[in-house]
Each structure stands twice: as structure tokens, then as C-alpha cells.
C-alpha positions in Angstrom: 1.1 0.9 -6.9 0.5 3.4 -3.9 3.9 4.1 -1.3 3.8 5.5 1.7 3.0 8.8 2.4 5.2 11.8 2.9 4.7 12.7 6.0 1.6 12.9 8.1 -0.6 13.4 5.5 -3.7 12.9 7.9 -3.1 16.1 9.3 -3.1 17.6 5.9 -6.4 19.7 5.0 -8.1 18.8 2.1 -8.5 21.9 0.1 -12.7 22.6 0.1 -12.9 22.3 -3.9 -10.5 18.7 -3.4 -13.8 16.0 -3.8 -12.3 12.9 -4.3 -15.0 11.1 -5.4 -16.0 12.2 -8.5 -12.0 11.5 -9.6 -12.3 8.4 -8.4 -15.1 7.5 -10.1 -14.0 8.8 -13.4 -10.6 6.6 -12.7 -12.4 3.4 -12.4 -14.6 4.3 -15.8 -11.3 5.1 -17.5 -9.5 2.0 -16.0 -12.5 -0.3 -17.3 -12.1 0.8 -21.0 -8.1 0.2 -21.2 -8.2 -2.9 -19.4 -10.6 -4.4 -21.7 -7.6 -4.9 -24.0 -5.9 -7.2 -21.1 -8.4 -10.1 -22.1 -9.4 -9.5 -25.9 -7.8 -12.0 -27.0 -8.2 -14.7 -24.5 -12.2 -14.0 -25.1 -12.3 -15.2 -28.5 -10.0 -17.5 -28.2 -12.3 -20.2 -29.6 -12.4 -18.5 -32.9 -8.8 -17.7 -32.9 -7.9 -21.5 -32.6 -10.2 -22.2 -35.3 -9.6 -19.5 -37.6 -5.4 -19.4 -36.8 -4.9 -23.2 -36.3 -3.5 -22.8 -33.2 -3.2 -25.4 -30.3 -3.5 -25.4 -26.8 -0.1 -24.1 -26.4 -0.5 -20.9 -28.5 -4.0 -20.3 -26.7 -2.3 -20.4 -23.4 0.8 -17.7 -24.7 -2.4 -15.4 -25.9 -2.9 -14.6 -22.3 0.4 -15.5 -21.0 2.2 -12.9 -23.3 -0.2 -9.9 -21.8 1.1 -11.7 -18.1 4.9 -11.5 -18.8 4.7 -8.1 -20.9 3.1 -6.7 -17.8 5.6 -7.8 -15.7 8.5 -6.5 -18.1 7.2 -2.6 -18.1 6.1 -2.9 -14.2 9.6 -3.7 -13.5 11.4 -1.3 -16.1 8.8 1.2 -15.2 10.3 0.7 -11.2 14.1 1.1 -12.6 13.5 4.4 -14.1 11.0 5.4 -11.3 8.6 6.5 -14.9 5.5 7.4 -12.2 8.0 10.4 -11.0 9.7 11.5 -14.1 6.1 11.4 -16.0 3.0 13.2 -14.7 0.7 10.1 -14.3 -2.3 11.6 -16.0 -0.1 11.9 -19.1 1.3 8.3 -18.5 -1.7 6.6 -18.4 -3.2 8.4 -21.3 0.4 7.2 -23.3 -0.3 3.9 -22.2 -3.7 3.8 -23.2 -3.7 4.7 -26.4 -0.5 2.5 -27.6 -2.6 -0.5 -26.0 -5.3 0.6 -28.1 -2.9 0.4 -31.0 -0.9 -2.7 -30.0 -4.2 -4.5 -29.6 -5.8 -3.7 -33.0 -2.6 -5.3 -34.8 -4.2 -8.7 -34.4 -6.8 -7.6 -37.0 -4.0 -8.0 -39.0 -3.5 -11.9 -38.6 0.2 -11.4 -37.6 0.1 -15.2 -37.0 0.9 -17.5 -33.8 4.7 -15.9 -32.7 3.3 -12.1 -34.4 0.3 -12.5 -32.1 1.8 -13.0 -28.9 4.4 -10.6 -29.7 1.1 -8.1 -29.5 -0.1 -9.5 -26.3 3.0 -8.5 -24.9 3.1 -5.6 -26.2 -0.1 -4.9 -24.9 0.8 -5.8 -21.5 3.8 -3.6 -21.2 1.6 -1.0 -21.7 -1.1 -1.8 -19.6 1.8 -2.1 -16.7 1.9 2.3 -17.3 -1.9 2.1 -16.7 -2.9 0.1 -13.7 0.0 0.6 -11.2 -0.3 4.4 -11.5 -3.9 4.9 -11.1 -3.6 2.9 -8.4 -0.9 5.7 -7.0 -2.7 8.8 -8.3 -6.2 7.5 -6.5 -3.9 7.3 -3.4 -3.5 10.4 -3.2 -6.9 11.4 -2.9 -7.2 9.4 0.1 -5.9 8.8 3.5 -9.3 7.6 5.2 -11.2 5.1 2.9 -8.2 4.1 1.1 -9.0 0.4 0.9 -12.1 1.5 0.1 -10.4 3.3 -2.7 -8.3 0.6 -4.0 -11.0 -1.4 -4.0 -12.8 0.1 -6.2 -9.9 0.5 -8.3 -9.0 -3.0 -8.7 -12.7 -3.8 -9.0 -12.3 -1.5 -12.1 -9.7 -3.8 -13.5 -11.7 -6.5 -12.7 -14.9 -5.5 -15.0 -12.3 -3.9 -17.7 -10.6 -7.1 -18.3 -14.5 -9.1 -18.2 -16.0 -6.7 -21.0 -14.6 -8.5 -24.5 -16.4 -12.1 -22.6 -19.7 -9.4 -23.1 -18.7 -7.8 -26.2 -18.6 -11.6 -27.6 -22.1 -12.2 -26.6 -23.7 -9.7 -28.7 -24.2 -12.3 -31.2 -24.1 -16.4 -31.1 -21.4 -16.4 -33.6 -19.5 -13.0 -33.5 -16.5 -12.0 -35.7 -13.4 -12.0 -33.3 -12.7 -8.9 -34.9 -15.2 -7.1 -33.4 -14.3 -7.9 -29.9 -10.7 -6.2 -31.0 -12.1 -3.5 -32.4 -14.3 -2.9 -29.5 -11.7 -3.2 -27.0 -8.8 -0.8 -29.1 -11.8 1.8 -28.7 -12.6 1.2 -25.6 -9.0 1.6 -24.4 -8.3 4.8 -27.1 -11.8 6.9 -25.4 -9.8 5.8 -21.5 -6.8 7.6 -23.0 -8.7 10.9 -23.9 -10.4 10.9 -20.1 -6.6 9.9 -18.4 -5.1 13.4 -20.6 -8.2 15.5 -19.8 -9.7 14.8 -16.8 -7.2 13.0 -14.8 -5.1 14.9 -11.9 -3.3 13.7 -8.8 -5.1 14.8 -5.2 -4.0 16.7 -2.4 -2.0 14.2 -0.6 1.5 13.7 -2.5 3.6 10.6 -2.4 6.9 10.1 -1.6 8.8 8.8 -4.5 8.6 4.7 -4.8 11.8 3.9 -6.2 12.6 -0.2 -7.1 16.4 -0.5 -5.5 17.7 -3.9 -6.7 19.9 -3.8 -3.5 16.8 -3.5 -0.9 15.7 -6.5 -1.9 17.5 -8.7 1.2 15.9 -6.6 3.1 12.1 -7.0 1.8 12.8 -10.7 1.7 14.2 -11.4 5.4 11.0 -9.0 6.6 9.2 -11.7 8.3 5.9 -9.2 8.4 6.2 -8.3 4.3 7.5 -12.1 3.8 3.8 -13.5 5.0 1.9 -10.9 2.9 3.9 -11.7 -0.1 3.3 -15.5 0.4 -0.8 -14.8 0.8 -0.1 -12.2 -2.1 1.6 -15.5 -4.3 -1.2 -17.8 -3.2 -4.0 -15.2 -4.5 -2.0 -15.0 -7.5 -1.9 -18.4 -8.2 -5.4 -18.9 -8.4 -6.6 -15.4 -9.8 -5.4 -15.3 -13.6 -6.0 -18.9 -14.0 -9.2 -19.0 -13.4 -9.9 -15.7 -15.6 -8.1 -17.5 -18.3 -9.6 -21.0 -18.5 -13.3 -20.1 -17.1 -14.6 -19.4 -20.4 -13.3 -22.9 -21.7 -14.3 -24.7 -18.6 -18.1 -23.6 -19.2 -18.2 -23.8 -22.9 -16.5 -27.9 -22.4 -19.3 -28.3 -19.2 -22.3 -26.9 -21.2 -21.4 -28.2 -24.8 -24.5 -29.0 -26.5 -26.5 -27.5 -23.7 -25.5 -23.4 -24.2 -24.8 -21.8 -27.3 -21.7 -20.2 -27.2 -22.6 -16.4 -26.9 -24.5 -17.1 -23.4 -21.1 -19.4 -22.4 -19.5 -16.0 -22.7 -22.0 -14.5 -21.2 -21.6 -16.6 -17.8 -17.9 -15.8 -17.7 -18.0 -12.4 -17.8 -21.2 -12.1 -14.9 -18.6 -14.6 -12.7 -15.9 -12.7 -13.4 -17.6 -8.8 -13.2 -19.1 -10.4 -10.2 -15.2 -9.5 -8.7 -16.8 -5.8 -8.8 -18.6 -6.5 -5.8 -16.0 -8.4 -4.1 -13.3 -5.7 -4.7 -15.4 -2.8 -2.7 -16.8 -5.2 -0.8 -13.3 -5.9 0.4 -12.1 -2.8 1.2 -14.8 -1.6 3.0 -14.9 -4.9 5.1 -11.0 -4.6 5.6 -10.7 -0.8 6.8 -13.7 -1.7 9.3 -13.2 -4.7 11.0 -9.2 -5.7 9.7 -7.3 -6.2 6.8 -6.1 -9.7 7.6 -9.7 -11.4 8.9 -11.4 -9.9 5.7 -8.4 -11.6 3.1 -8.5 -14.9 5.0 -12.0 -15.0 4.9 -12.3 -14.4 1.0 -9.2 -16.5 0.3 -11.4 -19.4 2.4 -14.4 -19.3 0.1 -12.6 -18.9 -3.0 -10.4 -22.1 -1.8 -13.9 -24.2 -1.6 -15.1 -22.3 -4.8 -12.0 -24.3 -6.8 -12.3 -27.3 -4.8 -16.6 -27.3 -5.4 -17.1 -26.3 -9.1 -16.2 -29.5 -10.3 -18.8 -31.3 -9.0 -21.3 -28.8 -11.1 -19.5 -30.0 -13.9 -22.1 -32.1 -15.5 -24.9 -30.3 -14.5 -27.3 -28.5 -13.4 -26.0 -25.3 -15.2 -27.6 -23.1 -12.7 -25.1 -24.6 -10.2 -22.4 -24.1 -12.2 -23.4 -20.5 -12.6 -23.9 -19.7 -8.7 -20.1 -21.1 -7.9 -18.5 -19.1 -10.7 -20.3 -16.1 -9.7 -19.0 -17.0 -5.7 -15.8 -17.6 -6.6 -15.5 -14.6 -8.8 -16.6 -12.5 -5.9 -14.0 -13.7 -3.5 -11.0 -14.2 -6.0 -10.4 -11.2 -6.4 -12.0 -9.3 -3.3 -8.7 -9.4 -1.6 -6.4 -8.5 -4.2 -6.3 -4.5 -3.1 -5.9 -5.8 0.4 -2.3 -6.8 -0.3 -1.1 -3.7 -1.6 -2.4 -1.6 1.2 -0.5 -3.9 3.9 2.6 -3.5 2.0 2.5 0.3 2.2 1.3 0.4 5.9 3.9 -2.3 6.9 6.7 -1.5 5.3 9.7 0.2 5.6 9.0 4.1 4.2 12.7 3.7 2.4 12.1 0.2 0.3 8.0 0.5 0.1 8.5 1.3 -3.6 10.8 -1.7 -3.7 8.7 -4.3 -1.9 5.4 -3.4 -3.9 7.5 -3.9 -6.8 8.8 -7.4 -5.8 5.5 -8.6 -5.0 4.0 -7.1 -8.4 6.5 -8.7 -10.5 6.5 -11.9 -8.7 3.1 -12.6 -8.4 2.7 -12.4 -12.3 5.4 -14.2 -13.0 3.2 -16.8 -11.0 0.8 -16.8 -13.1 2.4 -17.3 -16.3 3.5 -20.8 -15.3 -0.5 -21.6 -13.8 -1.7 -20.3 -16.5 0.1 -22.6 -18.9 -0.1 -25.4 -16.7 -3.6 -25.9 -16.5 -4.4 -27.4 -20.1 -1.8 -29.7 -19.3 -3.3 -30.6 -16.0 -6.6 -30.8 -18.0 -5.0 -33.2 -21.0 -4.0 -35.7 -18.1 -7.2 -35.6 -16.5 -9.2 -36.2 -19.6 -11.5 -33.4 -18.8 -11.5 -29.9 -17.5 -13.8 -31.3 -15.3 -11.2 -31.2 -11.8 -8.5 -29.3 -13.5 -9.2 -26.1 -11.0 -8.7 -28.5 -8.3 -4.9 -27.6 -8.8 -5.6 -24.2 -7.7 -7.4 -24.3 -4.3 -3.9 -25.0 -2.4 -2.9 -21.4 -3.4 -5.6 -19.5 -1.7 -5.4 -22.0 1.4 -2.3 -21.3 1.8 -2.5 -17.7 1.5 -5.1 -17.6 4.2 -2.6 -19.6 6.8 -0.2 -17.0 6.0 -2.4 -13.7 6.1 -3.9 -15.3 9.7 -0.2 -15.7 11.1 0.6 -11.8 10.0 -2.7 -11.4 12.2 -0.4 -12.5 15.1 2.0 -10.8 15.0 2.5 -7.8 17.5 3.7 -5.5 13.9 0.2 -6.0 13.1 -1.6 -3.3 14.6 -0.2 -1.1 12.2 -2.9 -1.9 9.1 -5.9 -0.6 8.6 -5.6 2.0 11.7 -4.9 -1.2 14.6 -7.8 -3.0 12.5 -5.8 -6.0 11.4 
């Protein structure tokens, strides 16, 4: 995750040869192929309840395990300040390629408790790649930054909705293949991370998790009301991710063969591409609060609407998910950026930490809570309805930040 600067890096001249475009784009290719491991399991995990015997429960730790192990190394990444001690081209490339290897041990059938110990596994590792692109594309910008971010969450976003395309190749694919696909995928990201990857012009302070700041990030009323539209996004975000596939496949049963189920998943969720840039662009013009209330808004209705599509027609069912995976996610860079500009320059690395490790512990318990929620209902018909308070809320809490007077310090007074 990006801290605050180290001094005024806007006066700072960008060397003439410093293009930060071209890096950035190469980081978001690089950050699609090792986040395709995030989700490899949790796309086939039709087959892998079939072939494994597993129930409900076991499906739900598949993803949940990547959730918590991603939390773990965030965290233990923060205590030993890794970003610092390692050069983050070589970090990522590290990280890469042991998710690459961690991933590919389910060919092996390690069965239910072998298998989640992978995923988690896997998301430990993926906690060395996300965070610290997102730092290392920081410092290649000081204008554009949300922008930036953006697009590197919107990376993250198509990375972990490839194995739903890699599973359409064929009606009835080998779940092998989509974990073999995925292990390369995230082995070729490690090779451009060590080769091409390089930190920009405009250095970092060091963002350092301090156990003992964390009184002080919680009574900041400012960082308190990000963090609480920050929980609300997260809430909603992985669950939906998760369970879309299984909420299509149970709508269109009979109607869709499987493949093209897949198929729809991975458009709605790659969808978040657009919503990502859109985001930051939309943010660092006209305010970083409006633009995340807004999205939060429509991806509210998006949970409390796709029900109704539930039986039909599919096209309808198809225009919400794509909606609602444009808006889901559109805001997630926005928090980050609003911690860095609001914070306190000596417990930024601290407070980005907090939220990071909160917010996906959040999801661990939605995540597993929603085929419960779907067993009492009967259906998976209304089962996202239990996610639309999340976003809601977070927009109540993103439009109060907007009044206060600390405000005028995101986005350049564009708040």
C-alpha cells in the first residue's frame, strides 16, 4: 500500500528518461498474471466438490483460506516493514513465483484440510505482491495517482477473473487446467517483476505498522469514517466474487451450459476494469468522496436488484452483474489514497495496515456466511440481499468525511 510522501515530492523533477507509463502498464500486466492464482480454486469449484466430495463448508474455506492467508503476510509483512528491507521488484518476483508453486500443489489432491492449507499459502504470498505494487506505482506518481491506483487495483480485479475464462475454454474442462494455467500465469508475472520492474523517481517514506499507533488511527474521527466506508466496500466486494459464479450457474440451470456460466462471471467481474480507472479518474477530477459514494450507491441497488433477475430473462441477469461489477470495485483504490492524504505522515503505514487487515478479515466471515444465508432461504435467489447494507453504509460514512472541514485535503481540495 502507498504512504505518504517524503517530503514535497511535487516539487521534485521528474528525470526526462522517468516515463511512468510504460511501468505502469507493465505492472498491471504483471499484477493480472499472479493474481490469477487468488481465484483458481474458487473457479472450478463445481468440479472440486464433485471430484473431492466436498460440502458447502470446504467450498467456502477454498476462497476463505486465500482471504485469511492474505491477511496473515499483509500483517507480518507490516511488522518487519519487508517493503523496506526487500527491494520490491525482487519481492514481488519472490512472491510470485512461490504462488505459482503453492497453487499447483492442488494438482496433487492434497484433500479438504491439504487444500486450504494451499489457499493460504497462496494468499500469504499474494499479500508480498499486491500491497507493494501498489507502493512501487506510487512512486511514479504524484499527479494522476488515483488514476494510478486505479488501474492498479483494476489489474487485480481482471487477475483474479481470468481462471472464470480459462474455465470456459471448454464445456466441461479439467480443473486441472485452470491450475495449471493460473501457476503459469503467476510464474511468467515473476520473471517481468525481477526484470523489468523498478521503483520511480518519487521515494517513500518508510510505512512502518506500530502496534502502539493504533489508539491513535482509531480515535481519528477523519481515518475512522474512511475505514467504516472501507469495511462496508469490503463486506460486499469478496462475496460477491466468490458466490457469483454459483449464483448464475443455480439461476440458469438447465438454461446455460456451464462454460458460458463461467463465462458471465468473469465479463461481470473484469467489468471492475472499467470501474477501477473509471474511479480514479472521476475521483482526482471532481472528489474523492462524491465519486465513492456514488459507486457505493449503485453497487447497493445492484445487490438489492439482481434478485429479481433471478428467474429470468438471462440477459437481465447479465446487465446487473456487469453493473454491479463495475461499481464494486470502482472505489476500492479510492480508500487507500484518502488514507495517505489524510493521515498522520508518522502512523500512515500503520493506518493502511489496519484498514488492510481489517477489511479482509471482513470478508472471511461474508464470505462464509452467505451459503448459510442461502440454505435458510431455500435459494440463492435473495441471498446478496445481505450485502447491500455494507455499501449503503459506506456511502453515509464517505458523504459525512465530505463534511468535514479536514476534507479539503484529498484529491488536491477535490473531496
Amino acid at each position: 500500500m502507498p504512504s505518504t510522501e517524503s517530503g514535497d515530492l511535487s516539487a521534485v523533477k521528474r528525470p526526462a528518461d522517468a516515463n511512468p507509463w510504460p511501468v505502469l502498464i507493465l505492472l498491471c500486466i504483471s499484477v493480472v498474471l499472479s493474481m490469477t492464482t487468488w481465484f483458481s480454486a474458487t473457479a472450478v469449484t463445481p468440479e472440486l466438490k464433485t471430484a473431492w466430495q466436498l460440502s458447502d463448508s470446504v467450498v467456502a474455506w477454498l476462497t476463505n483460506g486465500v482471504q485469511i492467508g492474505f491477511v496473515t503476510g499483509a500483517l507480518l509483512a507490516s511488522l518487519v516493514n519487508l517493503p523496506d528491507i526487500v527491494r520490491l521488484n525482487r519481492l514481488m518476483a519472490t512472491a510470485s513465483f512461490l504462488a505459482a508453486g503453492t497453487n499447483v500443489l492442488l494438482l496433487l489432491e492434497p484433500g479438504p484440510l491439504g487444500a486450504v492449507a494451499c489457499r493460504f499459502a497462496t494468499g500469504m504470498t499474494l499479500a508480498a505482491v499486491y500491497p507493494p505494487a501498489m507502493k512501487l506505482v506510487s512512486t511514479w506518481f504524484v499527479r494522476n495517482r488515483g488514476l494510478a491506483l486505479g488501474a492498479v487495483v483494476g489489474a487485480l480485479t481482471l487477475g483474479s477473473s481470468m481462471p472464470h475464462l480459462f474455465r470456459t475454454i471448454a464445456e466441461h474442462i479439467d480443473w486441472r487446467l485452470v491450475i495449471g494455467l493460473s501457476s503459469t500465469a503467476s510464474l511468467i508475472a515473476g520473471l517481468a517483476f525481477l526484470l523489468f520492474a523498478r521503483e520511480g523517481p518519487y521515494p517513500f517514506g518508510k510505512a512502518v505498522f506500530n502496534p502502539r499507533q493504533i489508539g491513535k488511527v482509531l480515535r481519528d474521527r477523519n481515518l475512522f469514517l474512511v475505514n467504516v466506508g472501507y469495511f462496508g466496500h469490503m463486506w460486499e466486494l469478496y462475496a460477491m466474487w466468490a458466490w457469483l459464479l454459483i449464483f448464475v450457474r443455480t439461476a440458469a440451470d438447465g438454461v446455460l451450459p456451464p462454460n458460458v456460466a463461467s463465462l458471465i462471471t468473469f465479463v461481470a467481474i473484469a467489468a471492475g476494469l472499467i470501474g477501477c480507472v473509471a474511479g480514479g479518474l472521476l475521483s482526482d477530477r471532481f472528489g474523492r468522496t462524491a465519486t465513492t459514494a456514488a459507486l457505493m450507491i449503485v453497487s447497493g441497488l445492484c445487490a438489492l436488484l439482481i434478485g429479481f433477475a433471478f428467474s429470468g430473462p438471462i440477459w437481465l441477469i447479465v446487465l446487473i452483474s456487469i453493473i454491479w461489477g463495475i461499481a464494486i470495485v470502482g472505489d476500492s483504490p479510492l480508500f487507500s489514497a484518502a488514507v495517505t492524504e489524510l493521515a498522520d505522515r508518522d502512523f500512515v503505514g500503520t493506518a493502511l495496515s489496519l484498514q488492510m487487515g481489517l477489511g479482509f478479515a471482513l470478508t472471511v466471515f461474508v464470505i462464509w456466511l452467505m451459503p448459510h444465508i442461502a440454505a435458510w432461504l431455500g435459494s440463492w435467489q435473495w441471498s446478496f440481499v445481505i450485502l447491500a447494507p455494507g455499501p449503503f453504509i459506506g456511502a453515509w460514512a464517505m458523504m459525512a468525511l465530505r463534511r468535514s472541514p479536514a476534507a479539503v485535503r484529498l484529491a488536491d481540495g477535490r473531496r
